[in-house]
C-alpha positions in Angstrom: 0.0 0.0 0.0 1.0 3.4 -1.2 2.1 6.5 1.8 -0.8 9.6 1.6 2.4 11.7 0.3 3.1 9.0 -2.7 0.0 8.9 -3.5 -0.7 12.7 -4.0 2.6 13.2 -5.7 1.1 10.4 -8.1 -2.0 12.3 -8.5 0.4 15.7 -9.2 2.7 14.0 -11.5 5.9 15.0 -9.5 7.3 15.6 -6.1 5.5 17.7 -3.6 6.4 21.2 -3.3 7.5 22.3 0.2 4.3 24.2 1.1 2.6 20.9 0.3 5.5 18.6 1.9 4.8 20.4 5.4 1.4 19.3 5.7 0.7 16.4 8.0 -0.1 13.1 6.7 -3.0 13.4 7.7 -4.2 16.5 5.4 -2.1 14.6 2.5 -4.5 12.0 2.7 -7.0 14.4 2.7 -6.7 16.2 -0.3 -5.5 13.3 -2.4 -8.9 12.2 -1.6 -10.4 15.0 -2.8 -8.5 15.0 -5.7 -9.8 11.8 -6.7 -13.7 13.0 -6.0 -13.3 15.9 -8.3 -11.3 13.7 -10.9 -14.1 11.5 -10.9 -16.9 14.4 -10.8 -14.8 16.1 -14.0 -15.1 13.0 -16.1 -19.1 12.3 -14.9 -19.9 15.6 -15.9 -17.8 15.6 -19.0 -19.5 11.9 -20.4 -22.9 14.0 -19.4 -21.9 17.1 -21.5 -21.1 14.5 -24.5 -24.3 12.8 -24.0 -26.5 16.0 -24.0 -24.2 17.5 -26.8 -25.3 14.7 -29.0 -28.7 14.9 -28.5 -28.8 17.0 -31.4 -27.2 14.5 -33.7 -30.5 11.9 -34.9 -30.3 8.8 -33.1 -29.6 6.2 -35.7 -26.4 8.5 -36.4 -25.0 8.8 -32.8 -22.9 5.6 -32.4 -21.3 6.7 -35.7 -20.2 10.4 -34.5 -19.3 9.0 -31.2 -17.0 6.6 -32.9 -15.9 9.2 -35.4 -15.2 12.0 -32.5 -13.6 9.7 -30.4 -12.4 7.1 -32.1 
């Protein structure tokens, strides 16, 4: 199992700055957390966007634009 501070530098992409490195585990855990929620509530809300944005496409046509847009 992963540390909270390997974890969030995961998330990041890179090493913690210092201001981040002083917080305690603790909050580390915390907002890697919350990192994850609003990753996950990003991509929800994007599939919804790309689900209401081709409602105006006809139906027999979506699965084709869907697989032309996005491969």
């Amino acid at each position: 199992m992963t540390t909270p501070r390997a974890e969030l530098e995961r998330h990041l992409g890179g090493p913690l700055s210092p201001g981040l490195a002083a917080l305690s585990d603790a909050d580390i855990d915390a907002l890697a957390k919350a990192i994850v929620d609003a990753t996950r509530s990003q991509k929800q809300a994007l599939a919804a966007a790309i689900d209401n944005g081709l409602d105006i496409v006809p139906r027999v046509l979506r699965g084709a634009v869907k697989k032309a847009l996005f491969g």
